[in-house]
C-alpha positions as CSV (number, residue, x, y, z in Angstrom):
1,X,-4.4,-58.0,-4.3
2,X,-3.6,-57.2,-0.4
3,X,-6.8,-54.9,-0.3
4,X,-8.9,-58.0,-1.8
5,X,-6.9,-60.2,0.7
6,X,-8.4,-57.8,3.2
7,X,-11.7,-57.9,2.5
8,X,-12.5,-61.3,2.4
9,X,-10.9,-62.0,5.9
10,X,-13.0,-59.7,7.1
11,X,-15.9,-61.1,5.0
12,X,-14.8,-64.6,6.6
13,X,-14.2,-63.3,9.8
14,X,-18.3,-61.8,10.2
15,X,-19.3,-65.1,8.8
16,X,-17.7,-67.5,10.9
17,X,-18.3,-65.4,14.5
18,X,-21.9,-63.9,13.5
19,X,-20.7,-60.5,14.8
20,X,-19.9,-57.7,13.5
21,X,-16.1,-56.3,12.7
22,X,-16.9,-53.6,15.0
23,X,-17.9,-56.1,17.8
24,X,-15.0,-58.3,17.0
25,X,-13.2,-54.6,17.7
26,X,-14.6,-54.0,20.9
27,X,-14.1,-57.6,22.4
28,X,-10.1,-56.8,21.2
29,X,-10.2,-54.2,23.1
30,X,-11.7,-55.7,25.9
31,X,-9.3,-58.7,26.0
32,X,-6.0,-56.6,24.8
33,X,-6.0,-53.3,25.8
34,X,-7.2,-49.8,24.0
35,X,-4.2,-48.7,21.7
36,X,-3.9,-45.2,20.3
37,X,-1.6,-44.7,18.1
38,X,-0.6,-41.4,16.3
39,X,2.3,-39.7,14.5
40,X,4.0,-36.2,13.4
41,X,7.2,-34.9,11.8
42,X,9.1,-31.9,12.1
43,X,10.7,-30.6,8.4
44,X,14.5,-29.6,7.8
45,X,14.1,-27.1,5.6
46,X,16.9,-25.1,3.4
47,X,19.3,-28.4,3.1
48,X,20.8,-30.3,0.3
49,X,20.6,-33.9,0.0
50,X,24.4,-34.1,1.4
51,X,24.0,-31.6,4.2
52,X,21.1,-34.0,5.0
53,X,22.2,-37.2,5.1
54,X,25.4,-35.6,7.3
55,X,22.6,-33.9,9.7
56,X,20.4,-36.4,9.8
57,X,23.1,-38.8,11.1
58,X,24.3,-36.5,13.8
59,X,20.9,-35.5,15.6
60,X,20.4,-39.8,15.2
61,X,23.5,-40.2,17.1
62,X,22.7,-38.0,19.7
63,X,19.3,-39.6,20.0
64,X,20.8,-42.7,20.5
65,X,23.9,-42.4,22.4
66,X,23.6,-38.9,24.6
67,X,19.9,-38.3,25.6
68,X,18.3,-41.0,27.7
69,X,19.2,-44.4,29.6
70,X,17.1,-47.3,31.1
71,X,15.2,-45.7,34.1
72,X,15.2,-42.1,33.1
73,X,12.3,-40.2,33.1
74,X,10.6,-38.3,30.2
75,X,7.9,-35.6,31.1
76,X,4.6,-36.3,28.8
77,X,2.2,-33.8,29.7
78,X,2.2,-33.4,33.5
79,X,3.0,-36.9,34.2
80,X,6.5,-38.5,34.0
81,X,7.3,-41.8,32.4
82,X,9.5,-43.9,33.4
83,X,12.0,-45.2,30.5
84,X,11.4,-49.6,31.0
85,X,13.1,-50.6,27.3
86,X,15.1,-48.1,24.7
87,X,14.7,-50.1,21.0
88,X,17.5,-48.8,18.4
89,X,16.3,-51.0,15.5
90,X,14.3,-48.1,13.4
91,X,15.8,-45.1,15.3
92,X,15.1,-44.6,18.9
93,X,12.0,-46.4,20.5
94,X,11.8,-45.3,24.1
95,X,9.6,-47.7,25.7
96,X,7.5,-47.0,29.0
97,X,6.7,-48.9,32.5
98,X,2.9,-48.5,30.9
99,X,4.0,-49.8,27.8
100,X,3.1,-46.3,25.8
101,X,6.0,-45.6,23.6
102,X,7.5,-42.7,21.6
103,X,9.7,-43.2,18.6
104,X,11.7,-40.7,16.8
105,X,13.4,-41.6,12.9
106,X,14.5,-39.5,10.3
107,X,13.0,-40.0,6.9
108,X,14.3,-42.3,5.0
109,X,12.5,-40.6,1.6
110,X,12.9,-36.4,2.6
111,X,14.2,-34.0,4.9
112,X,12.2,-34.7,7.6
113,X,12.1,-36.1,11.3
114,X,9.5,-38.2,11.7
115,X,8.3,-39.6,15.5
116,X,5.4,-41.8,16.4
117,X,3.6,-42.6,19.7
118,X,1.0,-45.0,21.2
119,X,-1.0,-44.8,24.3
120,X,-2.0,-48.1,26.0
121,X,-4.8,-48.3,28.3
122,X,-7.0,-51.0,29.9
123,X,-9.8,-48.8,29.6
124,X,-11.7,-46.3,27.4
125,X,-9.2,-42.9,27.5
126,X,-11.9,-40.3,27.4
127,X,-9.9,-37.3,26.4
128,X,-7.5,-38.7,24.2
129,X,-6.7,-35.7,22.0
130,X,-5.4,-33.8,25.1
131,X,-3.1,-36.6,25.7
132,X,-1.6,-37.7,22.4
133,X,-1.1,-33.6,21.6
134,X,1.0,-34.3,25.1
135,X,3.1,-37.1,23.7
136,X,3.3,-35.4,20.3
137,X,5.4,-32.4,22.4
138,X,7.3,-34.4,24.3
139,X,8.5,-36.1,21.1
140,X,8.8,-32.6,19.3
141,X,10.6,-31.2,22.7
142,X,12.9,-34.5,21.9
143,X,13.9,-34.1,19.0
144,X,14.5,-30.2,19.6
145,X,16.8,-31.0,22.5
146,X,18.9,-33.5,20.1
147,X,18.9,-30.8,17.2
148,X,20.0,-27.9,19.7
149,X,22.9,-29.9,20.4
150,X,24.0,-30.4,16.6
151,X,23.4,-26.9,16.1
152,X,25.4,-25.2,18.3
């Protein structure tokens, strides 16, 4: 029903502008920003579903209590970001003076760390694989730092 939903807004959405969704697209962009958004996980493998749960809930409390502040940097690539907002809603959302972001969560379903990031941009980024692989190791780097302190 949602997909059908879908489609005829889109359908209605042609019809009533005369243009096309991808030139509705562009003139978003134009007026809003260019968003990238992208995601990865990193596995805990070898773990029960009670040794996850328990881990799970440390590295999260590290993430959200021990590792970063308002006004801390975070190095993405060879640039470093200044921290403007932290969100704790759906794990740790750290959110930057550019308004790119990086969030890190465990699973909710399996034994898995999950983190998300979006690049913001008034204009066109023209190498944007180079830089979301950067914001995918920063987040990996993260989340490595917050498990290294479980773990030892």
């Amino acid at each position: 029903m949602c997909l059908l939903a879908g489609f005829l807004a889109a359908i209605d959405s042609m019809v009533n502008s005369q243009k096309s969704l991808s030139e509705q697209f562009l003139e978003l962009q134009e007026e809003y920003g260019y968003y990238y958004p992208s995601k990865a996980g990193a596995d805990v493998k070898g773990v029960s579903v009670e040794e996850w749960q328990e881990y799970k809930q440390k590295v999260l409390n590290i993430l959200l209590h021990d590792l970063f502040k308002i006004g801390d940097t975070v190095i993405i690539g060879d640039t470093a970001k200044c921290i403007s907002h932290i969100n704790t809603l759906d794990g740790i959302k750290l959110i930057f003076e550019d308004k790119s972001w990086i969030l890190l969560r465990p699973s909710g379903t399996e034994p898995k760390f999950r983190y998300y990031f979006e690049l913001v941009s008034d204009s066109p980024i023209p190498d944007i694989t180079a830089q979301l692989r950067a914001y995918e190791n920063a987040a990996s780097q993260i989340l490595q730092k917050a498990r290294d302190l479980v773990d030892r």
